[in-house]
Steps between C-alpha positions, in 0.01 A plus 500: 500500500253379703470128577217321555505109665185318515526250769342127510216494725554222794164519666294155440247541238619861396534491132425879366757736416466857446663555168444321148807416269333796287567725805848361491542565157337903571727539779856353297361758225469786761891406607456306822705185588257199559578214659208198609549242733440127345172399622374146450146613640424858372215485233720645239794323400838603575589414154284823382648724680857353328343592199412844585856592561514467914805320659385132694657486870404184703200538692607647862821708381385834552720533848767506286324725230749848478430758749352718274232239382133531597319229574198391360258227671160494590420304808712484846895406490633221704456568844845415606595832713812597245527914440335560187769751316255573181297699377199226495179558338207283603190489706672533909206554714713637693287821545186430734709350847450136367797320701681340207510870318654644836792197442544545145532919577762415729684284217533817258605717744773262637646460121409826401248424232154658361158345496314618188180352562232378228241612738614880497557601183230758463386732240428874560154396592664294762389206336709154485672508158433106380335236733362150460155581637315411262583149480587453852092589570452277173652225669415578861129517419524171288660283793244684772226334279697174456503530946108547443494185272715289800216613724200386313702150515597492870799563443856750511620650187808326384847553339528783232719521171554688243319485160663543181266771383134630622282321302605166675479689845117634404377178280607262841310730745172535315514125490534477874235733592253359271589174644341624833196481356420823669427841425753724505642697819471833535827708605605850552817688436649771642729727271319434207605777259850433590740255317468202772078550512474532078696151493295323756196642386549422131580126616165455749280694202662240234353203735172673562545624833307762596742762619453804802784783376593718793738773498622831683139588507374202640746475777528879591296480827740261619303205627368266632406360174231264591464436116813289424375244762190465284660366171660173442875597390690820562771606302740785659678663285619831726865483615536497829616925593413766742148619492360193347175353689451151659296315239496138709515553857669220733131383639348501159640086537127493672232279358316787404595546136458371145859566426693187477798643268731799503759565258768730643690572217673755602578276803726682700386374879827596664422867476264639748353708224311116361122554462496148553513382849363123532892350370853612597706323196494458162426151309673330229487290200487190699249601736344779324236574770456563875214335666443790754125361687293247429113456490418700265923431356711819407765429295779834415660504184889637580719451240769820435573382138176395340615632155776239477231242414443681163876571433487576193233709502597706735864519402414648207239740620755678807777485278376709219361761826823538653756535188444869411651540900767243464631691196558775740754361717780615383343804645404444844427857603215452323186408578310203578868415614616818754147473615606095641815608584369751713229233655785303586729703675197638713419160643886398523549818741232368706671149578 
């Protein structure tokens, strides 16, 4: 019987979760064992998961979850150097030579445990098998324009939250940038036909931004891209890998450009692979931009989990993506799940 145990998600502001109580309910149907971690934060109440038959642990408890338990989180664990024992499924970045991914490598292999991670479960196509693209551009393009708004009023962007659904998200923004009283920037995005690009264009074309879509073809020759400098907001939405071209070089901080926004959503600057070179860290709901020059200003939009400001939203939208896989593992010689097994033991022998 394979057991499934959701854990409570302790990063601040981190409220998604990657199955539904309907999941749940599939998955106790199918003949798993579910438990779910009390959560006082998570969008959906733990209560509904109660309901749909899954066993309530306190939040935190999966160290002492049975050895033969998989655990099921989305963003990082709790960085507090312990062997990880598990079978853990949840987004590492571990896999690129970011420093913290090197440390939590080390972790499995000292307790003997397996890193299934969200980012690696690919179809035959070698395509990811659920993601929260689309609403991570959504929500990445929304608070680049909010940056733009800060600008127009000599000032920084301020503190994020989350939004209860969309709607509230969309209605507040059009309100800000018509409160500008000017027209409306112009932006271009990179990755466009992907899932990150359709979000964030869909939110700039809903506010009447004029949108640029690049893709492979437009960024084939590899640069310099003189172009991006010429528009008012970029939104990146290439993850940072081998092969991938410089989109924002390090001197493009020069007062020779109409850019004064770029939203890196698939911020990843500790990789040397980042086509974004004028920032080295990622930003946060408190501070959710970097000033990185001044005169004209050039604000980067960082965040690494834009789609927990539309929780539910998103929730709902990954979760019904990635059940068809986790009803498959009770079988994990299948695939997308040998394939991330067999990710992770090629980076662990390389520690």
């Amino acid at each position: 019987m394979t057991h499934l145990w959701v854990r409570a998600e302790t990063r601040p502001n981190e409220d998604r979760v990657g199955i539904t109580p309907e999941g749940v309910g599939r998955l106790i149907a199918d003949g798993f064992t579910v438990t779910v971690e009390d959560s006082t934060s998570r969008v959906i109440a733990t209560e509904e998961y109660a309901r749909a038959g899954a066993t309530i642990a306190p939040a935190g408890s999966w160290p002492d979850a049975p050895d033969d338990a998989i655990i099921f989180g989305l963003k990082e664990l709790p960085q507090d150097g312990t062997p990880l024992r598990h079978r853990h499924i949840m987004f590492g970045h571990a896999f690129k030579g970011q420093p913290d991914g090197q440390v939590l490598l080390q972790r499995f292999r000292e307790g003997g445990g397996t890193l299934l991670d969200l980012e690696y479960l690919l179809d035959q196509d070698g395509r990811r098998i659920a993601a929260f693209g689309y609403w991570a551009g959504f929500v990445g393009a929304a608070l680049s324009l909010k940056a733009w708004v800060a600008q127009r009023r000599g000032q920084i962007s301020g503190p994020a939250h989350a939004y209860a659904s969309q709607s509230l998200l969309t209605e507040e923004l059009r309100a800000q940038l018509d409160g500008t009283g000017q027209p409306r920037p112009s932006a271009i995005v990179i990755g466009a036909k992907g899932r990150v690009g359709s979000g964030a264009v869909d939110l700039l074309q809903a506010m009447g931004v004029h949108v640029t879509g690049w893709d492979v073809e437009e960024t084939a020759s590899g640069g310099p891209f003189p172009q991006i400098l010429s528009h008012d907001l970029f939104v990146n939405a290439i993850l940072a890998q081998p092969g991938v071209p410089v989109f924002v070089p390090a001197e493009a901080v020069n007062p020779l450009r109409q850019l004064t926004v770029i939203g890196d959503v698939a911020c990843d600057p500790d990789s040397e692979f980042s086509p974004i070179k004028v920032y080295d860290r990622t930003t946060t709901w408190q501070e959710p931009v970097l000033r990185v020059a001044d005169n004209p200003p050039l604000d980067v939009m960082a965040i690494d989990n834009l789609p927990s400001m539309l929780p539910r939203e998103s929730s709902t939208d990954y979760a019904a993506q990635l059940l068809p896989s986790l009803r498959k593992l009770g079988d994990m010689d299948s695939q997308p799940w040998a394939g991330a097994r067999s990710t992770f033991d090629r980076h662990l022998a390389k520690l």
